[in-house]
N, C-alpha and C positions, 0 to 999 in steps of 0.2 A: 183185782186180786182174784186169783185162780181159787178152787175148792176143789182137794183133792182127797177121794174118799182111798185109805187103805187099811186094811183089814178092823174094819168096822169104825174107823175114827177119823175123822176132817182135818184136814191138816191144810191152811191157810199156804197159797203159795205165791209170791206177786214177779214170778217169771212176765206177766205181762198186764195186760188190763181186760183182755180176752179171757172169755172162760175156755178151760179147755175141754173139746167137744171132738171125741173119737168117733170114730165109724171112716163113710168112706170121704169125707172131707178130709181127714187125717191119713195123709203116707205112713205106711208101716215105719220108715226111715224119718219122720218131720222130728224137729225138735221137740213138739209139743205133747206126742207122743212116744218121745225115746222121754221127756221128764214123770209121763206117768206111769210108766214102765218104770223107772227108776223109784219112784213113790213106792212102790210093789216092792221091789231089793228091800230100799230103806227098811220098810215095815217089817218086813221079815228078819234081816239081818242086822239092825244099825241102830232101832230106836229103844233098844233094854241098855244101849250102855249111852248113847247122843241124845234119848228123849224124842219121846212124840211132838215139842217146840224145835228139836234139833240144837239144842241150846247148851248141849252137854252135861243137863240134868235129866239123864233116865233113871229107871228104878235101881239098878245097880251102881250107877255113878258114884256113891259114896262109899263104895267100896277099893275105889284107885286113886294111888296118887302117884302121878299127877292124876287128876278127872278128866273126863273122854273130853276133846276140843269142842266148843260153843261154834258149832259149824254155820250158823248164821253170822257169826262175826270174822270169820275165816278171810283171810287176806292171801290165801293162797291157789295158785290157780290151775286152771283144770290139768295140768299134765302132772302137777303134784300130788292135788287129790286121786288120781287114778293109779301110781304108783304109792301110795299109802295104802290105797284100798287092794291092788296086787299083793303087794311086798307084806304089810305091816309095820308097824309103826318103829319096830325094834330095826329092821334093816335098814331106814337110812336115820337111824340118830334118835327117834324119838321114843314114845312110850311103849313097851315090851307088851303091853296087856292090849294093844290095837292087834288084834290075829291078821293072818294073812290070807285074805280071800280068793288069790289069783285061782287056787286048786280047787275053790269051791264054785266059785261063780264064773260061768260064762264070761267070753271077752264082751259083747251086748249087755250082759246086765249090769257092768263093770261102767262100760260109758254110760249105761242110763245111768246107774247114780249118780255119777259124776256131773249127768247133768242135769240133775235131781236140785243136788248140794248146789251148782252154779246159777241155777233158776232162783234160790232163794238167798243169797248170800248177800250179804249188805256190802260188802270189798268185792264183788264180780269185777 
């Protein structure tokens, strides 16, 4: 189980049994650090409505219904997660209150979270 520090809080991740360890062992391009890059997004943009567990209990959570998806139980797979996090939730079918990130975030910060959410997901 990975320990991944972002904006000031640990956030357990079992992408692998490796810890992950940046500098010059890690390609700007390696999986291992496009997921902590993606750590970085999350924390920024994803964990006031998904939670610092990504469990779909963040502080505002109980403000939507439906509630934001328990992204560790997520059975959906990366080409869907990344057009959610483009598009939003309301363009293809689902909940109106997922905003649409594509305008916001980089196409890179877009796959890192995707492969953020797919490092930690119990249905990968």
């Amino acid at each position: 189980m990975a320990l991944i520090a972002c904006a000031g809080w640990p956030m357990a991740v079992s992408a692998s049994p490796e810890p992950i360890t940046l500098g010059a062992a890690s390609p700007k391009n390696s999986p291992d650090t496009a997921i902590f890059r993606g750590g970085l997004v999350y924390a920024n943009y994803c964990v006031t409505c998904h939670g610092i567990n990504a469990d779909g209990n963040g502080r505002t959570a109980r403000l939507y219904n439906p509630r934001p998806a328990n992204l560790r139980a997520t059975d959906k797979n990366a080409d869907y997660v990344e057009l959610i996090v483009r598009k939003g939730g309301e363009a293809i079918g689902r909940s109106d209150k997922m905003p649409p990130w594509g305008e916001e975030l980089t196409d890179e910060q877009i796959r890192d979270v995707v492969f953020f959410v797919k490092s930690f997901s119990v249905k990968s």
